[in-house]
C-alpha angles and dihedrals in degrees: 000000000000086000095043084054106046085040083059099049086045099060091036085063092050103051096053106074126211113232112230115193132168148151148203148169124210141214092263087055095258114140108206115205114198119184151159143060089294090248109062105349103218128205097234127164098274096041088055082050106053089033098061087032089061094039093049082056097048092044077058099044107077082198080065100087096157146359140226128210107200132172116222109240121357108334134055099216142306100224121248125023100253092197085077104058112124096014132104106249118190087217138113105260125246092241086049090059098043083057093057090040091052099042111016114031101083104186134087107285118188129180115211102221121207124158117325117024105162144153109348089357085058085045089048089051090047099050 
């Protein structure tokens, strides 16, 4: 059972994701967004948050002349956080955000694409 149990404790620490989220502008005005769990990046709660926090401020700052959407790792993003269906999430919506993104951001917006981008992470890179 002391194997069961660590095996346990193993996969447990796999499945729950920690969310990585940074950004940056650089010296030619480009304001570069990274974000996920560095596997499949998904679009949870906090990560819509931080993500339409960040874009409302770089629509505000003139020295913002475009912005990047990258994934952390090897993927860009699989779309919803699956870990929140069925659950109520105090969070904008993706579609939410895809709405801002589509009539109301009016700067360059370009999604950095490497390997998944599926479902609402194919919507974000679209927007």
């Amino acid at each position: 059972t002391g194997q069961r149990h660590h095996r346990t404790q193993l996969q447990r620490k796999a499945i729950i994701p920690t969310t990585f989220y940074k950004s940056s502008t650089m010296a030619s005005g480009v304001r570069v967004i990274a974000f996920g769990d560095g596997r499949l990046n998904p679009l949870g709660g906090p990560t819509r948050t931080a993500l339409h926090e960040d874009l409302l401020l770089a629509e505000k700052d003139p020295s913002v002349k475009a912005v990047v959407l990258v994934g952390k790792g090897s993927n860009f993003s699989a779309g919803a956080d699956i870990s929140e269906f069925g659950k109520q999430v105090d969070a904008l919506t993706l579609t939410d955000l895809i709405e801002y993104l589509d009539a109301l951001f009016d700067k360059p917006l370009v999604a950095a694409i490497e390997g998944v981008a599926l479902g609402g992470g194919l919507e974000l890179a679209l927007a």
